[in-house]
C-alpha positions in Angstrom: 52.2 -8.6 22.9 51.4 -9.7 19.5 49.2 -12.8 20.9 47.6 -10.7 23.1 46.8 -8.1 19.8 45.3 -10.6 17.6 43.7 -12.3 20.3 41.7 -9.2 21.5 41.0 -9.2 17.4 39.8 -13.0 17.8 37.0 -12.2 20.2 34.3 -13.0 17.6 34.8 -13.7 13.4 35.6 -11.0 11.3 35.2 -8.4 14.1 37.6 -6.5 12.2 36.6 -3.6 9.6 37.8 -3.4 6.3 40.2 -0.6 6.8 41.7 -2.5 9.6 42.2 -5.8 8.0 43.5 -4.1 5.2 45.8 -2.3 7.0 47.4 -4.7 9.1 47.0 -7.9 6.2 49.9 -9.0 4.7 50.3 -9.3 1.0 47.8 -11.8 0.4 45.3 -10.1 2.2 45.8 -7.2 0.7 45.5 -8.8 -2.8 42.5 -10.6 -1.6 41.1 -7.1 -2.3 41.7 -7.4 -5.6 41.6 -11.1 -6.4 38.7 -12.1 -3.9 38.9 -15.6 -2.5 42.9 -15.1 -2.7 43.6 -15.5 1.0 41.3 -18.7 1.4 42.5 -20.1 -1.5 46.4 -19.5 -0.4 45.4 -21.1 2.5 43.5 -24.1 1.3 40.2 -23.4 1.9 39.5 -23.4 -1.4 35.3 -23.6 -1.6 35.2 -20.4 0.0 38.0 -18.6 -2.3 36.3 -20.1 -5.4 32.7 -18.9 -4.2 34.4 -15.3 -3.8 36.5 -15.4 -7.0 33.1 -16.6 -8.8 31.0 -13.7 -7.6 34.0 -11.3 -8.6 34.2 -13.2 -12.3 30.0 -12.9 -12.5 30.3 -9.3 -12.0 33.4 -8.3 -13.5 31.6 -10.2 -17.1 28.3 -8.6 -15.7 30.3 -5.3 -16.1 32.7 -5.6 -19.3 29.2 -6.8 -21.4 26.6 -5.1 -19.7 27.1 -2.6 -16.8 29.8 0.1 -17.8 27.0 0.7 -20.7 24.1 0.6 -18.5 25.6 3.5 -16.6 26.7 5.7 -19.7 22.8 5.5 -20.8 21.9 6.7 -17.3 24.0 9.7 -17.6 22.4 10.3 -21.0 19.4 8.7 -20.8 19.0 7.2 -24.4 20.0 9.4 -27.3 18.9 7.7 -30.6 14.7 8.6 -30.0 12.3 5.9 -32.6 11.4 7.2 -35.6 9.3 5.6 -38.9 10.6 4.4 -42.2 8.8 4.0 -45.5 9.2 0.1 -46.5 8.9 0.2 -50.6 8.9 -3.5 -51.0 5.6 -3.4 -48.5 4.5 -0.1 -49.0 3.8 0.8 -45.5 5.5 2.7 -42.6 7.9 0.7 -40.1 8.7 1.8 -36.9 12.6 1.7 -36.0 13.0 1.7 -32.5 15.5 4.1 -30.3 16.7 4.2 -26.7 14.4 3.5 -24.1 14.8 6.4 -21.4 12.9 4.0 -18.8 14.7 1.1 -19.4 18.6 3.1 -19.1 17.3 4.4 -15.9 16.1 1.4 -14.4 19.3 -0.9 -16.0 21.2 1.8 -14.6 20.0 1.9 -11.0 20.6 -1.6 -11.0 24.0 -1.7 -11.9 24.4 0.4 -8.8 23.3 -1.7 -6.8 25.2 -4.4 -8.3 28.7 -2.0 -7.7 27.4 -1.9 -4.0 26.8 -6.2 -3.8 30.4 -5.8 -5.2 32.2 -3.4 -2.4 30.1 -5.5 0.0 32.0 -8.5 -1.5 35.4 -7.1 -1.6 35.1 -6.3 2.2 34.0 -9.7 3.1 37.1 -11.4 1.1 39.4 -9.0 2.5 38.2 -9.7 6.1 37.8 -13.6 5.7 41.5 -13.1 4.4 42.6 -11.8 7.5 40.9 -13.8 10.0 42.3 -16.6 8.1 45.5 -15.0 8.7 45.2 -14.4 12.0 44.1 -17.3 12.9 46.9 -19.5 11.0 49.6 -16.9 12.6 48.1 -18.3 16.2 48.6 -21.7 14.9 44.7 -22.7 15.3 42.8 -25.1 13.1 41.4 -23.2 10.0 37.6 -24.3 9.6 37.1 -26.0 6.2 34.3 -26.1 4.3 31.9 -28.6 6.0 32.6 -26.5 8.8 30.9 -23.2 7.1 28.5 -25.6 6.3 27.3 -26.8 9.8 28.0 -22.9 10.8 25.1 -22.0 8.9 22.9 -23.9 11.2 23.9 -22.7 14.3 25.5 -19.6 15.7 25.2 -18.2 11.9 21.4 -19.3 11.1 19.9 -15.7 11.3 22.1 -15.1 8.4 21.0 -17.9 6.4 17.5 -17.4 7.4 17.6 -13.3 6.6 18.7 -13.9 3.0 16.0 -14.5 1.2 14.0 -11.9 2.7 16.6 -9.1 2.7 16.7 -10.3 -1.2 13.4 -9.5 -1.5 13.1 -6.3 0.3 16.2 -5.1 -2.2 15.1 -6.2 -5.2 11.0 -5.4 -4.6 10.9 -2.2 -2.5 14.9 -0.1 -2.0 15.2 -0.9 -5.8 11.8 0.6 -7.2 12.0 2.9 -4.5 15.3 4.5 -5.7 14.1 4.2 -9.4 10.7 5.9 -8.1 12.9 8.9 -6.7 15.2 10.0 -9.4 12.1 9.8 -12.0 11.2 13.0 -10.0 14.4 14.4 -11.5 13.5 13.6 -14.8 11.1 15.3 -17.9 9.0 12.0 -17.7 5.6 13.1 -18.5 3.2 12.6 -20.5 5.2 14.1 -23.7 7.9 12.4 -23.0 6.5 8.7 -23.4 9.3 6.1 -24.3 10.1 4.3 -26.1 8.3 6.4 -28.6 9.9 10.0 -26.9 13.0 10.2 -24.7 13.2 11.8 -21.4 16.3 13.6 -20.0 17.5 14.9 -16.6 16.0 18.1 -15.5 17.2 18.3 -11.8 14.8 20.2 -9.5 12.8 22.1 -11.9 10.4 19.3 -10.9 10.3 20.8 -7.2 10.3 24.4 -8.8 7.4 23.6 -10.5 5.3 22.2 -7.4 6.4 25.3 -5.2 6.5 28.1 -7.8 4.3 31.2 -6.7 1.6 31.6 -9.0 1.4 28.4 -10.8 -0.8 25.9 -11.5 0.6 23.2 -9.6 1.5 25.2 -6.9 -2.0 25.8 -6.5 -3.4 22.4 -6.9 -0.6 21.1 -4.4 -1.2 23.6 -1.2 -5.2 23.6 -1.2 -5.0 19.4 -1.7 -1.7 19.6 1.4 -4.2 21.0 3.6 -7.1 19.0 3.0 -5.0 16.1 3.5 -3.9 17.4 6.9 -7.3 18.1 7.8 -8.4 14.8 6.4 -6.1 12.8 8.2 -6.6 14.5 11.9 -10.0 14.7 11.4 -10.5 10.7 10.9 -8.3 9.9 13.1 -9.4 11.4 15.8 -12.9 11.1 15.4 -12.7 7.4 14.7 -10.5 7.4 18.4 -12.6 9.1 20.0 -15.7 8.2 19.3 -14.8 4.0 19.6 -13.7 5.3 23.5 -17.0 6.6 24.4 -18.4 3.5 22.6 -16.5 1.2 24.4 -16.9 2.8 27.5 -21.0 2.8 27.0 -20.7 -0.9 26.0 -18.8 -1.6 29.2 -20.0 -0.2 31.4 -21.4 -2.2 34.4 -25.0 -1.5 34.1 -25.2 -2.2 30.4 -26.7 -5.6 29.2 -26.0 -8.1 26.3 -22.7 -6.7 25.9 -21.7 -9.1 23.6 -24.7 -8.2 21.3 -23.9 -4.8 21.1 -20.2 -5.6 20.4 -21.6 -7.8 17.4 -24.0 -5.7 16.1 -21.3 -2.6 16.0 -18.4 -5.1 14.4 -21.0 -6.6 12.0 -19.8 -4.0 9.7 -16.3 -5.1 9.4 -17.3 -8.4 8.3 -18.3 -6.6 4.9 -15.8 -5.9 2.7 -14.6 -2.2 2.8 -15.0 -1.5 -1.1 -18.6 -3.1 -0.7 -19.5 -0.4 2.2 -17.9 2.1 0.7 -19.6 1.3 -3.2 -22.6 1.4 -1.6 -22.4 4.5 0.8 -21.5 6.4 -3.2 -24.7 4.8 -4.4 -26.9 5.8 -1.0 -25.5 9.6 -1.4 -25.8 9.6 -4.9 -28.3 12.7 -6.5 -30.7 9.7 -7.4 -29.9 7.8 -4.5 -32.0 6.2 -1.5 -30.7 9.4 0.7 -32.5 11.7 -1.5 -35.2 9.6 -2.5 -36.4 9.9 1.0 -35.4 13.2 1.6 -38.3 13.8 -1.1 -40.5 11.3 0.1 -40.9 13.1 3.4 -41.2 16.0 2.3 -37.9 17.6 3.5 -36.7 18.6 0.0 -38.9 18.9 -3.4 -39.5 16.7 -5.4 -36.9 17.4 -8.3 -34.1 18.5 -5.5 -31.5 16.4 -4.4 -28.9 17.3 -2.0 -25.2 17.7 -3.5 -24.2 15.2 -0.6 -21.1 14.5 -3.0 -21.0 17.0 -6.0 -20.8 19.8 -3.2 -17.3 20.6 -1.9 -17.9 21.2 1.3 -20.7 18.7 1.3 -18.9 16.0 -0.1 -16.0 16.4 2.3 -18.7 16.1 5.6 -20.0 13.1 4.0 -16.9 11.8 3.4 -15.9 11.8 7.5 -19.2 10.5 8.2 -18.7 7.5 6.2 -15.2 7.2 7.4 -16.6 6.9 11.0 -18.9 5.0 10.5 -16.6 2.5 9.2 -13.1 3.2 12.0 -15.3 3.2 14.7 -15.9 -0.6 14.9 -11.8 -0.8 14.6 -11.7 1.3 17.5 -14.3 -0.4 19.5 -12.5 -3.7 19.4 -9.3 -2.2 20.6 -10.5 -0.5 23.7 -12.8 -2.9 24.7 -9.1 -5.0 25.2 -7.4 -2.1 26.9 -10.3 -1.8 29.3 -10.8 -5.4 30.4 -7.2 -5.5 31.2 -6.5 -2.0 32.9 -5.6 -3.6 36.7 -9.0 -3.4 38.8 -7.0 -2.8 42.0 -6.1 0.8 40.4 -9.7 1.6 40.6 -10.3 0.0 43.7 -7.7 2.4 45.5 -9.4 5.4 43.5 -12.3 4.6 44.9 -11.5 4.3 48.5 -9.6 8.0 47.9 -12.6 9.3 47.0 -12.3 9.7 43.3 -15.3 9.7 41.4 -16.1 8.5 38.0 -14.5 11.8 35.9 -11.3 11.8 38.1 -11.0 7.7 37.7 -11.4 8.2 33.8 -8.9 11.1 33.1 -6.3 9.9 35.7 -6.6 6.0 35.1 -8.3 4.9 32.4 -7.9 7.5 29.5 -3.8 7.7 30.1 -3.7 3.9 30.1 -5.4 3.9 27.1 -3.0 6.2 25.3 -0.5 4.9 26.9 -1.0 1.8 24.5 -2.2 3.4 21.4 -0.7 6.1 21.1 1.7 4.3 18.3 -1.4 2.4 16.7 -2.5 6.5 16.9 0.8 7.5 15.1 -0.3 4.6 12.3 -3.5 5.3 12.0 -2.8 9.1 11.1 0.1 7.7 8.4 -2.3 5.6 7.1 -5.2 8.3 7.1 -2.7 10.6 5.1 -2.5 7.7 2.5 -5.9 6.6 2.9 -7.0 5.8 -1.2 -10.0 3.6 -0.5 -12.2 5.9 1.3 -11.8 9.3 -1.4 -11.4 7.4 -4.6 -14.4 4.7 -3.9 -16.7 7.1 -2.1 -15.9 10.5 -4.2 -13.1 9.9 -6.9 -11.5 12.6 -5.4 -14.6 15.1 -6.7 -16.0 17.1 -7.5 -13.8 18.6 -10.0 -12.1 22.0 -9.8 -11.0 24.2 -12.5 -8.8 25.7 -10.7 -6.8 22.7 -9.8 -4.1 20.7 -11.8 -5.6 17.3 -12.9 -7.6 17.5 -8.8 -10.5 16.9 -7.3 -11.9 19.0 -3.9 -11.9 15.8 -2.0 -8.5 14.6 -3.7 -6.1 13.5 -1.4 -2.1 13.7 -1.9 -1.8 9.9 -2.6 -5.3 9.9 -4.9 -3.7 13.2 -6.9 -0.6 11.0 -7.4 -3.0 8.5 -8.7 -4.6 10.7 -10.7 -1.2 12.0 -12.2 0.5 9.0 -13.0 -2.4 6.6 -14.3 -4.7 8.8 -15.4 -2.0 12.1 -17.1 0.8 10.2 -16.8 3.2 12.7 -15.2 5.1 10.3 -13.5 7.7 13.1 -12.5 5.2 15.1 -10.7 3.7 11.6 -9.5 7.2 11.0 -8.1 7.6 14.1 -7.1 4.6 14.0 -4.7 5.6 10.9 -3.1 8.6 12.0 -2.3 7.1 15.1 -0.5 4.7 12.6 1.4 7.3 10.2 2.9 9.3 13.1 3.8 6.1 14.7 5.6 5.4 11.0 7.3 8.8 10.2 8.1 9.7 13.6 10.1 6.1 13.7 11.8 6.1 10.0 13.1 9.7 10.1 14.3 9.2 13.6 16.1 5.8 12.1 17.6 6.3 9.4 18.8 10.0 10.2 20.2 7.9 12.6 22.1 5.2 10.2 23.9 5.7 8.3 27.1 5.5 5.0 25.2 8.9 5.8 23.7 10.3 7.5 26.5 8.9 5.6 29.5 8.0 1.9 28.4 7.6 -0.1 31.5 5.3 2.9 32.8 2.5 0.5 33.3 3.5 -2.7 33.5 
């Protein structure tokens, strides 16, 4: 029975969890917990127990000199703030610097993430330690180190291949993106600057703040929320629909020159998107060519000019215009594929039923088509939501309101963050928002599309 029990363990390498390993390890196994490398060592594998007991001596130094400190300054923060000293000798004022509340958070967030390379670590000795065990119990050959070597190149190459770019997605996006999160829990605004001014923890007053009755931020944040839902259905499906009936014109059977069509209608991707959109600002401007021949034919006097971007409700028009004019091309290219490959025999049989050219289009062609975009629709509204280019180079989020919290009328959530964080440097409020934004993405994208027949029914067409 005991074969059979470790053999059934066996099936692949380190199958075992920690808790198990640890559990049924004998004493080296168990110490391998604590001394990592201890098992491999014991057993004479000794490249792998020194690689293991060299990560737990870099950390353990890592910690003694560095880390335990790095999290007492994240509890606090900093506490000595910089202050100026009068030099005699030089007759001037010195600077002598404090704590620097951005650099204890960020050291501290890191050492976090260090303690969590470090339980990864003590799982992996413990388990190598036990399959070792195991497998000398059995009396099977114990692979040496040429043998984790050559490993690496076959049946454990995604792991050597994933490495570098899980490295980089840790250190480049989870760890900012952590740091990015608890800054919304902090004071770190624009009066509280380091290293000149220390920040401290605040908890959720931040959140209080944004959804207090009453206030001014409260009031900047719903009116801009709504916009930004508008906004973002509004492009979206304008740009969609509008690139269908496009494609469908273009493809039609008794159109001609196709191709030409297709080529003068994508011509405008082949122009940078800040140049278009630069210019459209300069076209709609009060001075612009828009109003200069407004004026010139008579349409508006001579000294008008219409607010096509100082008005609210102007500017926000002009805005979705411009936006189409600059999806639609996207959206032109995409169902021109869908349509040339939608099965011909499908409208064949239509056609011998009888169907005519409506039925065919809502029971054939439009499903197919969503059918296939409906995730690239999903996307397209995320990135809508986000969409900086088109506000901030068309309208820079204007025209100002005085009623609004460092906002424009035609700000978007992402362009107020801007505006917040580069501009007023409330990073808190900044962090605050993007919080609120991925929360908003995340829980409307999953919800959609668990609820579409491309998730729920994928071979549908095929």
């Amino acid at each position: 029975m005991f074969g059979k029990k470790k053999k059934r363990e066996l099936r692949a390498p380190e199958e075992a969890g920690f808790c198990s390993a640890f559990r049924n390890g004998n004493a080296v196994t168990k110490g391998s917990a604590v001394l990592w490398g201890l098992g491999n060592i014991v057993n004479r594998q000794y490249m792998r127990g020194l690689l293991l007991f060299t990560f737990e001596a870099a950390i353990v130094l890592y910690m003694v000199f560095f880390g335990i400190g790095a999290l007492q300054d994240m509890i606090t923060l900093g506490t000595r703030e910089q202050y100026e000293v009068y030099n005699e000798a030089l007759g001037i004022f010195e600077y002598v610097l404090g704590d620097n509340s951005m650099l204890c958070l960020l050291y501290g967030v890191i050492t976090i993430f260090v303690l969590f390379v470090a339980a990864l670590l003590v799982s992996v000795s413990v388990k190598s330690a036990y399959y070792t065990q195991v497998k000398k119990e059995l009396g099977k050959p114990l692979p040496n180190f040429l043998a984790d070597l050559r490993s690496l190149r076959h049946e454990k190459l995604h792991n050597l291949l994933l490495f570098a770019p899980i490295m980089g997605i840790v250190c480049f996006t989870i760890v900012p993106l952590v740091f990015m999160i608890l800054i919304a829990f902090t004071s770190y605004d624009r009066n509280h600057q380091p290293p000149g001014n220390l920040f401290d923890w605040i908890g959720l007053d931040n959140f209080r703040a944004m959804f207090a009755t009453g206030s001014t931020l409260s009031g900047t944040f719903w009116p801009v929320l709504g916009w930004t839902l508008i906004w973002a259905v509004v492009a979206t499906f304008s740009t969609y629909i509008l690139g269908i009936i496009l494609a469908l014109i273009i493809n039609r059977q008794g159109t001609r020159f196709k191709g030409f069509w297709r080529f003068l209608f994508v011509l405008s991707i082949a122009v940078p998107q800040f140049v278009s959109l630069l210019t459209m600002r300069t076209i709609f401007s009060a001075n612009g060519p828009m109003n200069i021949i407004l004026r010139d034919l008579g349409l508006i006097g001579a000294t008008e000019s219409i607010p096509f971007l100082s008005d609210p409700t102007l500017a926000k028009l002009t805005i979705i215009g411009v936006n189409i004019w600059i999806g639609v091309p996207y959206t032109l290219l995409t169902m021109t594929g869908i349509l040339q490959n939608i099965p011909a025999d499908l409208y064949e049989a239509a056609k011998v039923d009888g169907a005519n050219t409506f039925v065919t289009f809502f029971k054939i062609t439009l499903p197919y088509m969503l059918f296939v975009t409906t995730p690239s629709l999903i996307t397209s509204f995320t990135g809508n939501i986000n969409n900086f280019n088109v506000i901030y180079l068309l309208s820079g989020g204007g025209p100002d309101s005085l009623n609004y919290y460092y906002a424009g009328e035609t700000d978007l959530l992402v362009t107020w963050l801007y505006k917040l964080t580069i501009t007023n440097k409330d990073y808190n409020l900044g962090a605050v928002i993007g919080i609120l934004v991925f929360i908003i993405l995340a829980v409307f994208s999953l919800l959609t599309y668990r609820h579409t027949s491309s998730y729920k029914d994928e071979e549908a067409f095929q």
